[in-house]
C-alpha positions in Angstrom: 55.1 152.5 73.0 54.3 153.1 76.7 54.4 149.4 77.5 57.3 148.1 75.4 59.6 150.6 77.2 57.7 149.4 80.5 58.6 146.0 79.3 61.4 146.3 78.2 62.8 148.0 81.7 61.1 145.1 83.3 63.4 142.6 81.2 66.7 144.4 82.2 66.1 144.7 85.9 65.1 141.1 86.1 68.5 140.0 84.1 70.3 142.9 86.7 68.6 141.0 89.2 68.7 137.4 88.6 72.7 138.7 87.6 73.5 139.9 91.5 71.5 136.7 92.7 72.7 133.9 90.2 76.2 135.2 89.5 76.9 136.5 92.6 75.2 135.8 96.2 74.4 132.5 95.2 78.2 131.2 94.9 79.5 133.4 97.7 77.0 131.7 100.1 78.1 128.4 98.3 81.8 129.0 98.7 81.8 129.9 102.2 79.7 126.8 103.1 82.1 124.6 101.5 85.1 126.7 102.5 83.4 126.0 106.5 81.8 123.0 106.6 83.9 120.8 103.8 87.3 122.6 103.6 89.2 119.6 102.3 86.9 118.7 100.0 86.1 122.0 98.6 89.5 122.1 97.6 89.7 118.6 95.8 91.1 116.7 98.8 94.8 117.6 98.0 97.5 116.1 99.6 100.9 117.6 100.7 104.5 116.0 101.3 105.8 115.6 104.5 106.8 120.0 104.8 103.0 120.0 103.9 104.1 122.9 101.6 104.3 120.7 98.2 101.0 119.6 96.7 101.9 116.1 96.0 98.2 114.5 94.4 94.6 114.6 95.0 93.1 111.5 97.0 90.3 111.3 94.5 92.6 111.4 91.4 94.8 108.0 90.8 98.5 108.7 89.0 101.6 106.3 87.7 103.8 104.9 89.7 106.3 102.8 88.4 109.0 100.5 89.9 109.2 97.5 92.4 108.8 99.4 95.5 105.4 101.2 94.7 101.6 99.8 93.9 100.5 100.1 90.8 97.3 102.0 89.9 94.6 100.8 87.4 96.2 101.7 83.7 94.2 104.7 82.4 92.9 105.5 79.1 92.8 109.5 80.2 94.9 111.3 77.6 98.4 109.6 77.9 97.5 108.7 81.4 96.0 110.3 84.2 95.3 113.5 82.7 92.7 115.3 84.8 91.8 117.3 81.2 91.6 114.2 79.3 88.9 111.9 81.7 87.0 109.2 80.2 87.6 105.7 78.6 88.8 104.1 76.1 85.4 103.6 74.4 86.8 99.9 73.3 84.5 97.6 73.7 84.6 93.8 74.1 84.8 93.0 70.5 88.2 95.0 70.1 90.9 93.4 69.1 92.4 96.2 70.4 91.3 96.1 73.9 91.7 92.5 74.0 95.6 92.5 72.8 96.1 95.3 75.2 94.4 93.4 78.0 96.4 89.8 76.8 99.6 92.2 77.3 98.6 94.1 80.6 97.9 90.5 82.1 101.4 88.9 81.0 103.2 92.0 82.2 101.0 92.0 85.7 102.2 88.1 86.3 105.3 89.1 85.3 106.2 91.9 87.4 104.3 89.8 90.9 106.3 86.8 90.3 102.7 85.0 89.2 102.1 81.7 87.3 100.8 81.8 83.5 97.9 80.2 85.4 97.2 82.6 88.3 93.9 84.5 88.0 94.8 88.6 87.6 91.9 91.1 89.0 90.5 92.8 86.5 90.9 96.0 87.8 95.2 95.3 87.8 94.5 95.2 83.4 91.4 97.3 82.8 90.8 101.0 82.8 88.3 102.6 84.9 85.5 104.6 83.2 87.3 107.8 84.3 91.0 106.9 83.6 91.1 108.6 86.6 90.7 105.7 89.9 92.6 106.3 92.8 91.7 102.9 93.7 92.8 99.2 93.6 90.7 96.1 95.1 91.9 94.4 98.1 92.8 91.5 96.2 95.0 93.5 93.3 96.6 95.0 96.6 97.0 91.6 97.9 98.6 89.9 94.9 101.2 93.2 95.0 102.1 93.3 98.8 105.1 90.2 98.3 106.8 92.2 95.3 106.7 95.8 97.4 106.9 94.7 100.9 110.4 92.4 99.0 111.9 95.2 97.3 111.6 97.9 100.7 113.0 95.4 102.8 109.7 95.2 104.8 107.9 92.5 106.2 104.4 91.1 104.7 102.7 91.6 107.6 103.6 95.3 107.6 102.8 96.3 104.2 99.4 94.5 104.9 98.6 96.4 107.9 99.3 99.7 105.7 96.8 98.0 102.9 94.6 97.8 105.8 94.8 101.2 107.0 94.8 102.7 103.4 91.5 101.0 102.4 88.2 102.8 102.1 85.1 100.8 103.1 82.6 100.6 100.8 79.9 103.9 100.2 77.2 103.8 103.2 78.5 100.2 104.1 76.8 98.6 100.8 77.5 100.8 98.0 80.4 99.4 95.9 83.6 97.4 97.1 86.5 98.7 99.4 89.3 99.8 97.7 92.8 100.7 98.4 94.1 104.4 97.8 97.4 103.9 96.4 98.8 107.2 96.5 98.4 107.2 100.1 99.6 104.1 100.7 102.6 104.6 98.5 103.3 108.0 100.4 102.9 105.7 103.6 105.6 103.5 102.3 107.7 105.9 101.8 107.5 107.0 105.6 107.7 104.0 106.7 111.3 103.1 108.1 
């Protein structure tokens, strides 16, 4: 009897223990690390209007924007689009009719909307869903193929818009991991700054 209550203490101060340490300590000292060291991060790289008072997006998390004047992000398969609770794809593969009618559609309305030939190429990532549904990214040349239609309907010059493509683009991971990509919700805050 002796040493089942000695065990059995035992067992409850290593749970009280491994409590305080693994439910408490532990995330403080994790917290205030990223609270100091990775503040904007920590707090899912959130970014504010112009009164910097109004949360207006996340730079990791891509979101709809419609009409001339704007990029366009990837289409998203998250919940009815860009729902942060509702990540993930399709899971449509390349034998679905599905995908492939919605892709046939995305493409005609893509062409359409840029002022492109039945025959111009369309980058896949302007017609396809990202594994998250999620991307805040275009590539440069989905960017490219976009900056007449925007830079025409704000009244801008090409050469503007592309030097905001330019500055909005992140280089790829480490200098070889990936391709650069274009943040369009920054670059379509940008736009609306610009005069």
């Amino acid at each position: 009897m002796k040493t089942l209550i000695k065990d059995l203490v035992s067992s409850v101060m290593a749970v009280v223990v491994l409590t305080v340490v693994c439910c408490g300590i532990y995330p403080a000292v994790i917290y205030g690390v990223a609270q100091t060291a990775f503040r904007d991060k920590a707090n899912g790289s959130l970014i504010y209007d112009a009164t910097g008072t109004n949360i207006v997006g996340s730079a990791l998390l891509g979101q709809l924007f419609t009409g001339d004047k704007y990029f366009n992000s990837r289409p998203s398969a998250a919940g009815n689009g860009y729902d942060g609770g509702s990540s993930g794809g399709s899971n449509l593969g390349p034998t679905s009719q599905k995908l492939n009618d919605a892709i046939k559609d995305r493409i005609a309305d893509y062409r359409k909307k840029n002022g492109l030939k039945d025959s111009d190429q369309v980058p896949a990532d302007a017609v396809t869903a990202s594994g998250s549904g999620l991307d805040p990214h275009i590539s440069l040349a989905n960017a490219a193929l976009q900056t007449p239609r925007v830079a025409k309907a704000r009244g801008l010059s090409e050469d503007k818009v592309k030097a905001l493509v330019k500055q909005y683009t992140d280089g790829a991971d480490f200098g070889v991991l990936g391709d650069p990509g274009v943040n369009v919700l920054k670059l379509n805050l940008a736009l609306d700054k610009t005069k």
